[in-house]
N, C-alpha and C positions, 0 to 999 in steps of 0.2 A: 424533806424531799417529796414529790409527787408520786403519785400513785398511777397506777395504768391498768385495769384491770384484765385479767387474763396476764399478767405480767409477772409473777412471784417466782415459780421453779418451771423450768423448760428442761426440755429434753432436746440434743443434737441431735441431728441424722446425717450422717457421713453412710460413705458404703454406698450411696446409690447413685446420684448425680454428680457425686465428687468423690474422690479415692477409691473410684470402683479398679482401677489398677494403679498401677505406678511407674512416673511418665520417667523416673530417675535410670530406668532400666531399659527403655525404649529407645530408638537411636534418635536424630535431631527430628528428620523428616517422618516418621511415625508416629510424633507427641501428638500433634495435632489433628487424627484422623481419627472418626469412629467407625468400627468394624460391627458385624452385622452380630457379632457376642456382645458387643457393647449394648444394641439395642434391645438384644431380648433378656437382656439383665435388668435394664432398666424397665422394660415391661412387665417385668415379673418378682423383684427382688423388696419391694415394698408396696402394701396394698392395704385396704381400709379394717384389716382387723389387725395392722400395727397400729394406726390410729386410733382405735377402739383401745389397743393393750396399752399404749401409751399413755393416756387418757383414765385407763383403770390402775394402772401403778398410782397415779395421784399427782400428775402433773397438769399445769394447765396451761403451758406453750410449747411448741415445736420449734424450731429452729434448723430451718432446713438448705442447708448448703448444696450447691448445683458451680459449676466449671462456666463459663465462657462457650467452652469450644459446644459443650451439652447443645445451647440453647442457640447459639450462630452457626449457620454452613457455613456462611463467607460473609465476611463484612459488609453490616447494615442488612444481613438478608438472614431471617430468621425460620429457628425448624421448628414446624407446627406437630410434629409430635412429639418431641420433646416439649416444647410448649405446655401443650395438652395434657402432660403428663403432670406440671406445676400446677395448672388450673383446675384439675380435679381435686390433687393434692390440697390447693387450698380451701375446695368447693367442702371434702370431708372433715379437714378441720373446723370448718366453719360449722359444718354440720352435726358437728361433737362437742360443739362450745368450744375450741382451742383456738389459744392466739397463734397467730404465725410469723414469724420473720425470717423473709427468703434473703439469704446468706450468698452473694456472690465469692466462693469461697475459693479460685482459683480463678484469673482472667490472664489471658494471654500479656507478657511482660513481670505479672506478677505471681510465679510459682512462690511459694513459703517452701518448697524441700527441694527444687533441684537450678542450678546458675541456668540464665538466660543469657543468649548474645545483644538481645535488644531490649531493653528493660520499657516498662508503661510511663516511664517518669524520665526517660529519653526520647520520646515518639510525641509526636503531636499526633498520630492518626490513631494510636494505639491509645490516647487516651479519648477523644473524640469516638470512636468505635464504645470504649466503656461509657462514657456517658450518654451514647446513643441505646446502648442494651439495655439501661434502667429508665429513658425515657416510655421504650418502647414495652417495656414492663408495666409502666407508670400508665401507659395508654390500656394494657390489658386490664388492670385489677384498678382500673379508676372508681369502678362502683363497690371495689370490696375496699371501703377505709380502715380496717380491722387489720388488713395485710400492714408488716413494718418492711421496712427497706435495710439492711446494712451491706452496705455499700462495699465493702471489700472486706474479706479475712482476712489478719494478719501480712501485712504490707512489710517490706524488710526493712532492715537497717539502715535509711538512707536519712538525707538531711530536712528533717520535721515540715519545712514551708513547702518541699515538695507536692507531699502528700496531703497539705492541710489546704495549696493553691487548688490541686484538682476534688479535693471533699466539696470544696466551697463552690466550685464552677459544677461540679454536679449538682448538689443542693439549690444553686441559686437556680440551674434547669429544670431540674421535677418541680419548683416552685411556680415555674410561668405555667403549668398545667393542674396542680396542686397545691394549696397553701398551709394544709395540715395534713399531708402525709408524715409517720414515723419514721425518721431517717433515724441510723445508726451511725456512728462512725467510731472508732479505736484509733489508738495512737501507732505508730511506726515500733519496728523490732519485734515486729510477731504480736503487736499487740498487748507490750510489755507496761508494769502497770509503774514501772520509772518512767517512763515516757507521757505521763498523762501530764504532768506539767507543761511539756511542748504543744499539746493538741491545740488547735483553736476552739476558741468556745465563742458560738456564734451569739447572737440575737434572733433566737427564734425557740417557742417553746416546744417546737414538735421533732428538735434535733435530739438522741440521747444519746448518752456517752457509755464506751463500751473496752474493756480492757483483759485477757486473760491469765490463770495461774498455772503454771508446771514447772517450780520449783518445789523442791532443787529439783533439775531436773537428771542428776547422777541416779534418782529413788524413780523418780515417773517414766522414766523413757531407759531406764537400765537394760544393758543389752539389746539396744535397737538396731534395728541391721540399716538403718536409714543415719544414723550419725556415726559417725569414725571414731567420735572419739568415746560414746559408750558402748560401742563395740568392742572397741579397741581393752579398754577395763577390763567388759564380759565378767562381770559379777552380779552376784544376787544383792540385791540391798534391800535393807529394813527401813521403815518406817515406825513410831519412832526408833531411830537408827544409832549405830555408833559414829561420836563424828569422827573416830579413825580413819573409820574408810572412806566417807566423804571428805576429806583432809589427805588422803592417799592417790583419792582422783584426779585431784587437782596437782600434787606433785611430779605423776607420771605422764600426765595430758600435758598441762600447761606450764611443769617446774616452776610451780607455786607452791611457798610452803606458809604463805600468808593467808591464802581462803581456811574462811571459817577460824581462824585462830579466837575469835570473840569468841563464841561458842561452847559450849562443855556437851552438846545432847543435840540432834535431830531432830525438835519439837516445836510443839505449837507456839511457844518464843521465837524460834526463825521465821516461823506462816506470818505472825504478827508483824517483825519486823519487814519482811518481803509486800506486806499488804497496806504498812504505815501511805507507800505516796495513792492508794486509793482513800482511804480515810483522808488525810491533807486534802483531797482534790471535793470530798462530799463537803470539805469545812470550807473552802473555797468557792467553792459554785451550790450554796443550800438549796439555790433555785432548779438545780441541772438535776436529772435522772443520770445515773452510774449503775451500769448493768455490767454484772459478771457472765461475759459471753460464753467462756469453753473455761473447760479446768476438766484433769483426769489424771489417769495412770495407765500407765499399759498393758494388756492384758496379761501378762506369765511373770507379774509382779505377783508376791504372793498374797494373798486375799486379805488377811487379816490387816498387812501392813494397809493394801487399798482402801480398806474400810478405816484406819483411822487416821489416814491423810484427807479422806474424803468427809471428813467429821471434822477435823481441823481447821478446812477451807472454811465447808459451810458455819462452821460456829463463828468463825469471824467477820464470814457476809451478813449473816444474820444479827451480831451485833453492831454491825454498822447499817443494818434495813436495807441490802443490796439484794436487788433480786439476782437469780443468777438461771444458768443453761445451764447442764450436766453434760460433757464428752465422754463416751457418746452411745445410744440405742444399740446399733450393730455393723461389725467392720465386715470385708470380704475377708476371704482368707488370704488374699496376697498382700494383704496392708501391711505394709515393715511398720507400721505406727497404730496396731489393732490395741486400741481403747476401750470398747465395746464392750457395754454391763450385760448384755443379755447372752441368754444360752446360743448358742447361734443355731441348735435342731429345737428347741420349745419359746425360744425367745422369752422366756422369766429373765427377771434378775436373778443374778448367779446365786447371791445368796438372800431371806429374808434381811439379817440384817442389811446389808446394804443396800436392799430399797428402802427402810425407813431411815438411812443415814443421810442418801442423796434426796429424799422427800422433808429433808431438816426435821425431823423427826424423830428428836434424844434428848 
């Protein structure tokens, strides 16, 4: 597999141009407007001694997710300070030796946590408007080729040629402008890594492939006030865990008393098995880059379990040469989905260990 330098362990940044609140709580006609709290959060809520702290934990990319609505007033018509906000953003990476890949990580049609009435993959303009955002991206950072592209976060559950027809008509557009920019792209269902068999895999080497981990996710997402159905649970779970209760989950959610019956234990046997179709996909495509975009746990999971799922993952990426992103730096506090390694009043990582477990460092 190819090398990319500046490419090995990256850090998320969520919290500031995406999930700065949460649109599931909003009513229709409110999702899409930014309020004058919106802009002085993003003027103030990430600045260049997180770059610096980021950079000093031992990382050496960012991966920085930003919304749609952030970076567009209104269709085809773009805001220049939010703008400016990315461009410095990259100007400082650059200025610390950090790679960057700007993360369109929520576009209009394409929420990942709450239903749409008009989906991006029903719209011809709503896909047209997305391909016009990352042209118009493509025009700003044409002299930084350092900058990557991934084209969309976690895209839902819908039918694969969909989403692989508009990768392709994007990619073949930033190519009439660029012919070795870093594009990203993941496959459908959040980006799930069964789904990597459906991706298209183009002909061109400057595309790389991108898939994430949050299985099980009864341990990573336990008690989330954003899913019903681990709410619903509202229990603690271990990592390595008992599969009792993971086998409990499933009978009371879904009256299944068949998940997990393979099983005896909660361990790095399941991460393996759950990671088997990215391995398959690097024995497949030797040629192709496989990047581990996001993988976490959520924050009021208890530490020790986080630290050894988060050892789990990475021993596995690392023995297959993936490089991977870490979800993520730091959440807001209204995130029903807070991820977030760092303290949120001194912004360290919560604990030593767990910075040198997410720096593969064991």
């Amino acid at each position: 597999m190819n090398k990319i330098e500046n490419f090995s362990r990256g850090m998320g940044i969520g919290g500031w141009l995406t999930n700065y609140k949460r649109f599931n709580v909003l009513p229709d006609d409110k999702r899409l407007c930014l309020t004058t709290g919106d802009y002085e959060h993003f003027d103030t809520y990430i600045t260049e001694w997180d770059v610096i702290n980021i950079k000093n934990m031992g990382f050496d990319h960012i991966r920085l997710g930003f919304d749609q609505i952030v970076l567009e007033t209104e269709p085809y018509i773009y805001n220049e300070r939010t703008m400016r906000l990315v461009e410095n953003f990259v100007s400082l990476c650059e200025k610390h030796k950090l790679g960057i890949i700007l993360n369109l990580h929520k576009c209009i049609g394409n929420y990942c946590d709450i239903e749409e009435s008009i989906t991006l993959f029903d719209n011809n303009e709503l896909q047209e408007r997305f391909i016009a955002l990352w042209l118009e991206l493509e025009k700003r950072f044409s002299q930084n080729e350092s900058v990557m592209f991934e084209l969309l976060n976690e895209v839902r559950d819908i039918e694969p040629n969909l989403w692989n027809d508009l990768a392709e008509k994007t990619i073949n557009a930033i190519r009439v402008l660029n012919k070795t920019r870093k594009i990203i792209v993941g496959p459908t269902c959040w980006n799930n890594p069964n789904k990597l068999h459906a991706l298209r895999i183009f002909d061109d080497e400057n595309v790389i492939y991108t898939f994430h981990v949050y299985d099980p996710s009864e341990f990573t997402h336990q008690r989330s006030v954003l899913h019903w159905k681990h709410l619903y649970y509202n229990r603690k779970m271990e990592y390595p865990g008992d599969i009792e209760k993971y086998r409990e989950f499933y009978r009371l959610v879904y009256n299944n008393d068949k998940a997990y019956s393979h099983i005896d234990v909660m361990d790095i046997n399941y991460m393996r098995e759950i990671l088997e179709p990215a391995r398959n996909f690097i024995k497949e495509n030797p040629d192709k880059i496989l990047w581990c975009g996001e993988f976490g746990t959520i924050r009021h999971a208890d530490i020790n379990s986080r630290e050894n799922w988060m050892k789990d993952v990475i021993t596995i990426l690392k023995e297959n040469n993936i490089p991977y992103s870490v979800w993520n730096y730091l959440s807001t506090p209204n995130d029903g989905n807070r991820f977030s390694l760092v303290d949120d009043d001194n912004r360290k990582i919560l604990t030593p260990n767990l910075e040198k477990i997410i720096k593969g460092e064991f």
